[in-house]
Each structure stands twice: as structure tokens, then as C-alpha cells.
C-alpha positions, 0 to 999 in steps of 0.5 A, spaced: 367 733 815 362 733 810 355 731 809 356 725 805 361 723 811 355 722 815 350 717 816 343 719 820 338 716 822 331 716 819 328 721 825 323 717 827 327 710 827 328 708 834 335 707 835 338 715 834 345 712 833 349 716 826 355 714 823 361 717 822 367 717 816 373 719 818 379 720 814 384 723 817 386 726 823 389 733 825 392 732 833 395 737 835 402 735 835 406 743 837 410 747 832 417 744 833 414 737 830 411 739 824 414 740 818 410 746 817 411 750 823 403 750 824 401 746 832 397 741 827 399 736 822 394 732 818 395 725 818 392 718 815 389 714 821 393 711 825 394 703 825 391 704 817 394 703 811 394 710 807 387 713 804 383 708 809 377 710 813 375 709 819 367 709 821 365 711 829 358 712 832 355 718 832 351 720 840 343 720 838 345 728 841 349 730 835 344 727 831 340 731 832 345 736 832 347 734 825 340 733 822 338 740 824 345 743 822 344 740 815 336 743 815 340 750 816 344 750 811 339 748 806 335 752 807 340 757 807 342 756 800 
């Protein structure tokens, strides 16, 4: 994940809600069923077209999380 992929809140908005963009998924799927020989595959998201995204709600918990991870690295630079 990268921190465009991530939409937060302002800290002092009342709905603590962030967003999430997704891209691909990597199930772990067992080494017999990929084409690698790795346990996980990466795919496009199921029931979307190639290249497409999905956005899904992020807890107030990992916003917070993810503000302070963000902060982190930042400073960190």
C-alpha cells in the first residue's frame, strides 16, 4: 500500500472513517496452483475488469494507525 492509496480524514473531522484503494489482491492460494511455485499469487480484483480499483472503508483505528505511521516515516526522512 502507498500513501496515495490512502485517504484520511482531517484529525479534527468528526467521522474518523479513511478510504482505501485497492489494487490487486495476493490470496494465498498453495504452491501447486501458481505459476511460480510461491503460495501467493497476485491477481487483479475479482469481478473487475483488469487494472481496476476498488475503495473500501478504513476503521477509525487504523486511521489512526496510519496517520501516525505517515508522521513516522516523515520524520524519519
Amino acid at each position: 500500500m502507498r500513501v496515495e492509496d490512502v485517504t484520511l480524514p482531517e484529525p479534527d473531522a468528526d467521522d474518523q472513517w479513511c478510504e482505501l484503494l485497492i489494487h490487486t489482491a495476493t490470496p494465498e492460494v498453495g504452491k501447486q496452483w501458481t505459476d511460480t511455485g510461491e503460495i501467493h499469487e497476485q491477481r487483479d480484483l475479482k469481478g473487475r475488469a483488469e487494472g481496476e480499483t476498488r475503495t473500501v472503508p478504513g476503521h477509525p483505528a487504523l486511521t489512526r494507525i496510519l496517520r501516525q505511521h505517515i508522521a513516522d516515516e516523515q520524520l524519519n526522512r
